[in-house]
C-alpha positions in Angstrom: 0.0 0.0 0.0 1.1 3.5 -0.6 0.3 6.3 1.1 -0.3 10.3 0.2 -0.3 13.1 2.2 -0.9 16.6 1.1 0.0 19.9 2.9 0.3 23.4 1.6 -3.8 24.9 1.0 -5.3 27.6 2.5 -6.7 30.9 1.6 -5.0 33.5 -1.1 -6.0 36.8 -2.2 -6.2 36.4 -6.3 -3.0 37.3 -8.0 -1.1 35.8 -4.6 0.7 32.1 -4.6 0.5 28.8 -3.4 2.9 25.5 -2.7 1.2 21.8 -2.6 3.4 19.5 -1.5 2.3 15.9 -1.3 4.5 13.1 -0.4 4.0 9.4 -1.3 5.1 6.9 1.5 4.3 2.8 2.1 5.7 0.0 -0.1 7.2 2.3 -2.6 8.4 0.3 -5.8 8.6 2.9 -8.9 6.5 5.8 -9.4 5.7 6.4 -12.8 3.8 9.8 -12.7 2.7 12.2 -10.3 0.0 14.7 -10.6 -2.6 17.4 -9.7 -5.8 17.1 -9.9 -8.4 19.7 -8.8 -12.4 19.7 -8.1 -14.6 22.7 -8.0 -18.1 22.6 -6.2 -20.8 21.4 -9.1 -17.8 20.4 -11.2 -16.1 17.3 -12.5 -12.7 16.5 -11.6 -9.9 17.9 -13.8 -6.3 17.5 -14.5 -4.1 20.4 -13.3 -0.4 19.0 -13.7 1.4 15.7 -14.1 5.1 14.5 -14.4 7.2 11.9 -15.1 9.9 10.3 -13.4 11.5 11.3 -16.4 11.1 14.7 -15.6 8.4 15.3 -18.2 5.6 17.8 -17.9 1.8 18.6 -18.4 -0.1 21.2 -18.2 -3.7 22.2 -18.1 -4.2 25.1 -20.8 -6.1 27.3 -17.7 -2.8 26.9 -15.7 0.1 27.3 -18.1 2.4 30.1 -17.3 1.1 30.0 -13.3 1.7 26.8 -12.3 5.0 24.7 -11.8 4.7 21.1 -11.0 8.2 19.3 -9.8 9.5 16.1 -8.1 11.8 14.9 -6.3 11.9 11.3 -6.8 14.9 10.8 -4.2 12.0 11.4 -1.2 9.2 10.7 -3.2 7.0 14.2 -3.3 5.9 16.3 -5.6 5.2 20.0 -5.6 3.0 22.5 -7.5 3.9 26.3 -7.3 0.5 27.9 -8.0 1.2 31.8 -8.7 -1.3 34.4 -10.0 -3.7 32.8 -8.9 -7.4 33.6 -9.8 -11.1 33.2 -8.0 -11.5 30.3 -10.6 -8.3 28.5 -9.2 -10.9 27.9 -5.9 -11.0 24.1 -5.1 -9.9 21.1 -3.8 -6.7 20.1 -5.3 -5.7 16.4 -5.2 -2.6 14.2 -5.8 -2.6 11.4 -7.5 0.2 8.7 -8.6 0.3 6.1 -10.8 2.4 3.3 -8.8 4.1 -0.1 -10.9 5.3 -3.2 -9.2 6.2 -5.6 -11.7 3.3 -5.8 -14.1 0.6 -4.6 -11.8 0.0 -0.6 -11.9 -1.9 1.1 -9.6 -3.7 4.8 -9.0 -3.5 5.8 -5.7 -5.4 9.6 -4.4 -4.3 12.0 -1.6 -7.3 13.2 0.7 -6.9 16.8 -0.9 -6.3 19.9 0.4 -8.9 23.2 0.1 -7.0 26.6 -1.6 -9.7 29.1 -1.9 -8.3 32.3 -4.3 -11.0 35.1 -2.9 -10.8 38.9 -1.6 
């Protein structure tokens, strides 16, 4: 079993900044991506970030040029810098990772963590 645990939400005034951190711990064997997802009230889940062990990034159109996912694959955590942040950028952001042991791969959720962007 792995384990995520996310830290960093709270409440910004827009055009302020963020840091998520979320780190993976358990019976670690080889991450293969880590990622962001968000969820606004009334809305369906949505893809904010992902990388690679690789080092390789995604972005969501709404977030490119704000947002700056990284890793660090030595301690197993992952980070998104959320800057300029807007009213719509309200939600509850998630991590996710995509864990492989031998053939088996296997999605694994963080409990999320509330960042409200509001005056």
């Amino acid at each position: 079993q792995v384990q995520l645990v996310e830290s960093g939400g709270g409440l910004v005034q827009p055009g302020g900044s963020l840091r998520l951190s979320c780190a993976a711990s358990g019976s670690i064997f080889v991450i293969v991506s880590m990622d962001w997802y968000r969820q606004a009230p009334g809305k369906q889940r949505e893809l904010v970030a992902a990388i690679t062990g690789g080092g390789t990034t995604n972005y969501a159109d709404f977030v490119k040029g704000r947002f700056t996912i990284s890793r660090d694959n030595t301690k197993n955590t992952v980070v998104l810098q959320m800057n300029s942040l807007k009213p719509e950028d309200t939600a509850v952001y998630y991590c996710h990772i995509i864990h492989k042991r031998g053939f088996t791969t296997t999605p694994y959720w963080g409990q999320g963590t509330q960042v409200t962007v509001s005056s």
